[in-house]
LOFIMI-974534 format. One record per residue (C-alpha): residue number from 0; residue in three letters; x, y, z. Coordinates in Angstrom, 2 decimals. Example, Ala and Ser with C-alpha at 12.3 -4.5 7.8 and 13.67 -1.06 7.14 Angstrom:
BEGIN
NODE   seq   type         X         Y         Z
NODE     0    ala     12.30     -4.50      7.80
NODE     1    ser     13.67     -1.06      7.14
//
This chain:
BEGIN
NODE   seq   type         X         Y         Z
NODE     0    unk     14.42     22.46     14.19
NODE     1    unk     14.23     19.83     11.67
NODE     2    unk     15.61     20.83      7.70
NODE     3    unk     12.85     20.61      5.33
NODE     4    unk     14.17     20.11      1.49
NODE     5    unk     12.75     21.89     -1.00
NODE     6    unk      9.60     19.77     -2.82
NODE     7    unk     10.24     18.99     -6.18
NODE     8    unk      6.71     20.04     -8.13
NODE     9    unk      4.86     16.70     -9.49
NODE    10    unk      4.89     15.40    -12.83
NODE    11    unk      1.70     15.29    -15.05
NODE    12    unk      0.96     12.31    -16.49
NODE    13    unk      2.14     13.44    -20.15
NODE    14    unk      5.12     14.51    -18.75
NODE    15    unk      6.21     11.47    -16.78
NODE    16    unk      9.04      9.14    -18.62
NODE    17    unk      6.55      5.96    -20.37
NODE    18    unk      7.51      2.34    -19.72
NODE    19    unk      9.22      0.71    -23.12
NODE    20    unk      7.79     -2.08    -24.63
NODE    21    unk      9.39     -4.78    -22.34
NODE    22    unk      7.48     -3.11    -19.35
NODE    23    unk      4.76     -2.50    -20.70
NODE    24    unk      4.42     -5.91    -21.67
NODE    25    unk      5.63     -7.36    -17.93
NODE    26    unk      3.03     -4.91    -16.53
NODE    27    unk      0.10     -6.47    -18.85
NODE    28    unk      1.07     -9.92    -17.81
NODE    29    unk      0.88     -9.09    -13.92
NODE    30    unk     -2.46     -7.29    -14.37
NODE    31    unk     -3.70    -10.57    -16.37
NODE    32    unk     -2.48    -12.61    -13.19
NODE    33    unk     -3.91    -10.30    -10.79
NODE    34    unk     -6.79    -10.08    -12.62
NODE    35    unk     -7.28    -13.74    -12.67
NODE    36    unk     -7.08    -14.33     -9.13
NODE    37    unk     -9.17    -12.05     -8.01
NODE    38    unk    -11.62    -13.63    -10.15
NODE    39    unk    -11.51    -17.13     -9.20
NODE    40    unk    -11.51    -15.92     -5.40
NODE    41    unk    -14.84    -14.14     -6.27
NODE    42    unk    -16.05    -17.11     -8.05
NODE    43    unk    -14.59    -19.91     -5.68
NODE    44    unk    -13.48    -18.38     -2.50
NODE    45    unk     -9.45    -18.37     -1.77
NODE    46    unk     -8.54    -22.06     -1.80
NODE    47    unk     -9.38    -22.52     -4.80
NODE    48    unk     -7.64    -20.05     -6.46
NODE    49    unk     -3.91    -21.73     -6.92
NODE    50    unk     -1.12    -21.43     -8.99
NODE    51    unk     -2.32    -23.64    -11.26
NODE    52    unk     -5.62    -22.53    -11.81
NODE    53    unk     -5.03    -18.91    -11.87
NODE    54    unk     -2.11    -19.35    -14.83
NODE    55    unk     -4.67    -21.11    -16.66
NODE    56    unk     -6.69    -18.49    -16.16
NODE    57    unk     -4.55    -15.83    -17.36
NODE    58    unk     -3.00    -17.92    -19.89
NODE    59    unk      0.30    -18.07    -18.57
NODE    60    unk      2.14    -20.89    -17.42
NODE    61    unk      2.71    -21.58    -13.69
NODE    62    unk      6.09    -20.95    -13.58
NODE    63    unk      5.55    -17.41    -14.98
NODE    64    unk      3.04    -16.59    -12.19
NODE    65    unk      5.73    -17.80     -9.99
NODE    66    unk      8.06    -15.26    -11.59
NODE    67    unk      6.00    -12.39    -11.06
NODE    68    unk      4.40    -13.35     -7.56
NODE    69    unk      6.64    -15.05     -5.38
NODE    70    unk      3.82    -16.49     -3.45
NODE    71    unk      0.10    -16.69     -4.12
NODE    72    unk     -0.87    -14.52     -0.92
NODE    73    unk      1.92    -11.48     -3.17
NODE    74    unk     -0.89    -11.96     -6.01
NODE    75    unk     -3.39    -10.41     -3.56
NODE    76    unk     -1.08     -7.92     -1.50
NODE    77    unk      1.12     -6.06     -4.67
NODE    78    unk      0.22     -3.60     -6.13
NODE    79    unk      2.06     -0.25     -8.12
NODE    80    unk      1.01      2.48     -5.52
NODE    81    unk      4.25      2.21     -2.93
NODE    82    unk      5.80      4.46     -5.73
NODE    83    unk      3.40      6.53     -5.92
NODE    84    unk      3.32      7.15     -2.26
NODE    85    unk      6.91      7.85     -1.84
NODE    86    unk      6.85     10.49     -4.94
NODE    87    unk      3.69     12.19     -3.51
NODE    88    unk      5.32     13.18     -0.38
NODE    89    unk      8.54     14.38     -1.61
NODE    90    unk      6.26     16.40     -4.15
NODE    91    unk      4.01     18.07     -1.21
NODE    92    unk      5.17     21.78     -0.73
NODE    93    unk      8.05     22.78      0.56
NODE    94    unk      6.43     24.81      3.41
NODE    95    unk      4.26     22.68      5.04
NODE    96    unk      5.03     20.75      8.08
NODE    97    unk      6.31     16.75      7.27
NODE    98    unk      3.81     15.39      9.27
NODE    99    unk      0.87     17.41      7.27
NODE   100    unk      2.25     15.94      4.67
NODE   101    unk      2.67     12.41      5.53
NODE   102    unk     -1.19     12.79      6.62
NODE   103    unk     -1.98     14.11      3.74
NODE   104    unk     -0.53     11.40      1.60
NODE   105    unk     -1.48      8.49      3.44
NODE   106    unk     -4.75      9.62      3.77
NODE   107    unk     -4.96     10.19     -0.27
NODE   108    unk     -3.16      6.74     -0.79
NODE   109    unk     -5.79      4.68      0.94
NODE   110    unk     -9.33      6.51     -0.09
NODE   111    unk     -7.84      6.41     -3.86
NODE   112    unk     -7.72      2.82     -3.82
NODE   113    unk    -11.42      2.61     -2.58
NODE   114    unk    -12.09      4.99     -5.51
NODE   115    unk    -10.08      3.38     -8.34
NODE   116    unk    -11.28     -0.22     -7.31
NODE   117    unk    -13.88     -0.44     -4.73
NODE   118    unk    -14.27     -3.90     -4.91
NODE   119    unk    -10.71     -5.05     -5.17
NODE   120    unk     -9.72     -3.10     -2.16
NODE   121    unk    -13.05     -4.45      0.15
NODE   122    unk    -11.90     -8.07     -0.90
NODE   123    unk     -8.28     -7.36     -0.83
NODE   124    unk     -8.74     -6.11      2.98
NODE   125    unk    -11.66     -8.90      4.18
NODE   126    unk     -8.56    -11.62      2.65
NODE   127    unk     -6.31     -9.91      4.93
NODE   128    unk     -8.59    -10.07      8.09
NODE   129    unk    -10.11    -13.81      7.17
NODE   130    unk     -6.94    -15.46      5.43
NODE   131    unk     -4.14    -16.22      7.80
NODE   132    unk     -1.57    -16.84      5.18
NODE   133    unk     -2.60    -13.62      3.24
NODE   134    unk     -2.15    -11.77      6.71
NODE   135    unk      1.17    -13.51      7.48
NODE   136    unk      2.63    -12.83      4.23
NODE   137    unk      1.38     -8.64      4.55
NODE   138    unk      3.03     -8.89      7.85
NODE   139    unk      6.40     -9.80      6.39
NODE   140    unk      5.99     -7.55      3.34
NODE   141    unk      4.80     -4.47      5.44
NODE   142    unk      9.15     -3.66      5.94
NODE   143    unk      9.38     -3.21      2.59
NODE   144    unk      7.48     -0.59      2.67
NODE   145    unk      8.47      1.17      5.65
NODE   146    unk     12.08      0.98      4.11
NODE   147    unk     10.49      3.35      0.80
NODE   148    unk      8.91      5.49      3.82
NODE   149    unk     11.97      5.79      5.81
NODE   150    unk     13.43      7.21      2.06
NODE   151    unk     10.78      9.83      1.53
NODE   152    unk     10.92     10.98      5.14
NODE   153    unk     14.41     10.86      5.14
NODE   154    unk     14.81     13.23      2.30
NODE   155    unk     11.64     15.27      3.48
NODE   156    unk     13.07     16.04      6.97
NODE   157    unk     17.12     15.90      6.08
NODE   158    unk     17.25     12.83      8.99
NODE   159    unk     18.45      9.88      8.10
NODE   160    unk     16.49      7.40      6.56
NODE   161    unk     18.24      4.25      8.13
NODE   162    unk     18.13      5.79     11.94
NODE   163    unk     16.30      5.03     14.51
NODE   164    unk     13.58      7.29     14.99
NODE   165    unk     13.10      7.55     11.03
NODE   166    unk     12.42      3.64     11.20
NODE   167    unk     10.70      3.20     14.22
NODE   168    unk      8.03      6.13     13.02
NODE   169    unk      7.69      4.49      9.11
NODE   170    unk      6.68      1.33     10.52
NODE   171    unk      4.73      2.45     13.21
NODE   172    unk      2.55      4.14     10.54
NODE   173    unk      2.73      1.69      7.76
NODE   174    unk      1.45     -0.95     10.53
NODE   175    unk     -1.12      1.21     11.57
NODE   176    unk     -2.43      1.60      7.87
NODE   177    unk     -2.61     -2.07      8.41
NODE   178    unk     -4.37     -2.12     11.09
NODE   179    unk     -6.52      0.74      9.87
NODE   180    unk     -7.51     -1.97      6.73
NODE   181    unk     -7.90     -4.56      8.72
NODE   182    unk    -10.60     -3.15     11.24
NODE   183    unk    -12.11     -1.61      8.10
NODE   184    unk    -13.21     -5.08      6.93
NODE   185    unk    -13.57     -6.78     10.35
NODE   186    unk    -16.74     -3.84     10.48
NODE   187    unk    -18.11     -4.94      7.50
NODE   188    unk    -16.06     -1.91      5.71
NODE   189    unk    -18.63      0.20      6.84
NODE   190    unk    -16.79      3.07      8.26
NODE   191    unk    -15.33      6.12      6.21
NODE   192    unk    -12.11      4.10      5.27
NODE   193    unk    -10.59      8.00      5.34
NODE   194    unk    -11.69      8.97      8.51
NODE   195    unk    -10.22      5.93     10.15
NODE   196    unk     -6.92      6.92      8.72
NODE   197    unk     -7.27     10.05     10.30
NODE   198    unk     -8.22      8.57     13.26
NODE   199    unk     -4.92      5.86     13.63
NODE   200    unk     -2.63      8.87     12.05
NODE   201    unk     -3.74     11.35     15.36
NODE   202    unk     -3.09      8.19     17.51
NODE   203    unk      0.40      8.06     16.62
NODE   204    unk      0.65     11.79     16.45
NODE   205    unk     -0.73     12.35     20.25
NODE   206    unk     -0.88      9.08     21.76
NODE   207    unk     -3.71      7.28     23.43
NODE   208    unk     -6.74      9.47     25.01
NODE   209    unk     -8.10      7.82     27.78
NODE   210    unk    -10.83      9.02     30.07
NODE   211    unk    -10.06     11.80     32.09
NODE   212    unk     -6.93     12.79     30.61
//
């Protein structure tokens, strides 16, 4: 029988530590950036949102764009919520089954970004599906956060976070999230964005059902 820890109850918002000045001004400057490319890529389409163009935009310099966002495709793909994630499911209770949980909080993860910014997340996904370099560069980001995964469901399950079958299931469902996004906007992101994640999360839970089985 796997260990389950004991869930630490979740901050409120007033009682979480608040960024200093430094990060609040280093958050404010990556918003501005973000904020700028998304807008030339709704103005101009992706190509013609570069470096340069977007640091005008924000009123940065293109170096400083460079310093927050390694690449331009990392303007498009970052975001804060990884964090989030990670300190959602070591919050869940401590007596419910770790894969309740982890449904439970990647489900919640990717309907609140279609609440908080409905149009940010439709674009940000239809990039991903139509934007080779903005899919190659979420494919080589996606470890990153499996690794954060691999930490929560470490610590959720007493396993270790760095063996095998802790890795193998983090990025098994951190690419299916991907693919989960990226069929999402292939269809037009018609479909209930959470009942797709339910969907890919029962796949990996119970394998494939094929007829007749």
């Amino acid at each position: 029988m796997m260990r389950m820890t004991a869930a630490r109850s979740p901050l409120s918002p007033a009682d979480r530590p608040q960024p200093g000045l430094r990060e609040r001004k280093k958050l404010k400057t990556r918003r501005a950036i973000r904020a700028a490319a998304y807008a030339l890529i709704r103005e101009q389409g992706y190509d013609a949102a570069t470096v340069e163009r977007i640091a005008e935009r924000a009123e940065v310099s293109p170096s400083t764009v460079l310093r927050y966002f390694p690449t331009r495709e990392d303007i498009v793909l970052t975001d804060e919520r990884d964090p989030l994630l990670v300190a959602e499911l070591t919050a869940r209770p401590a007596g419910e089954p770790w894969r309740a949980s982890l449904r439970h909080v990647l489900r919640s993860a990717v309907v609140r970004g279609v609440e908080e910014e409905p149009e940010l997340t439709r674009m940000r996904t239809r990039l991903m599906a139509e934007v080779p370099a903005v899919r190659s560069r979420m494919l080589q980001s996606v470890s990153v956060t499996g690794r954060l995964l691999a930490r929560a469901v470490g610590d959720r399950t007493g396993l270790d976070p760095d063996g095998l079958e802790v890795r193998v299931l983090s990025m098994s469902l951190v690419g299916g999230l991907l693919e989960v996004s990226q069929y999402w906007a292939e269809h037009g992101h018609e479909d209930d964005l959470g009942g797709l994640v339910d969907r890919a999360l029962t796949v990996l839970e119970e394998g494939l059902a094929t007829p007749g089985s």
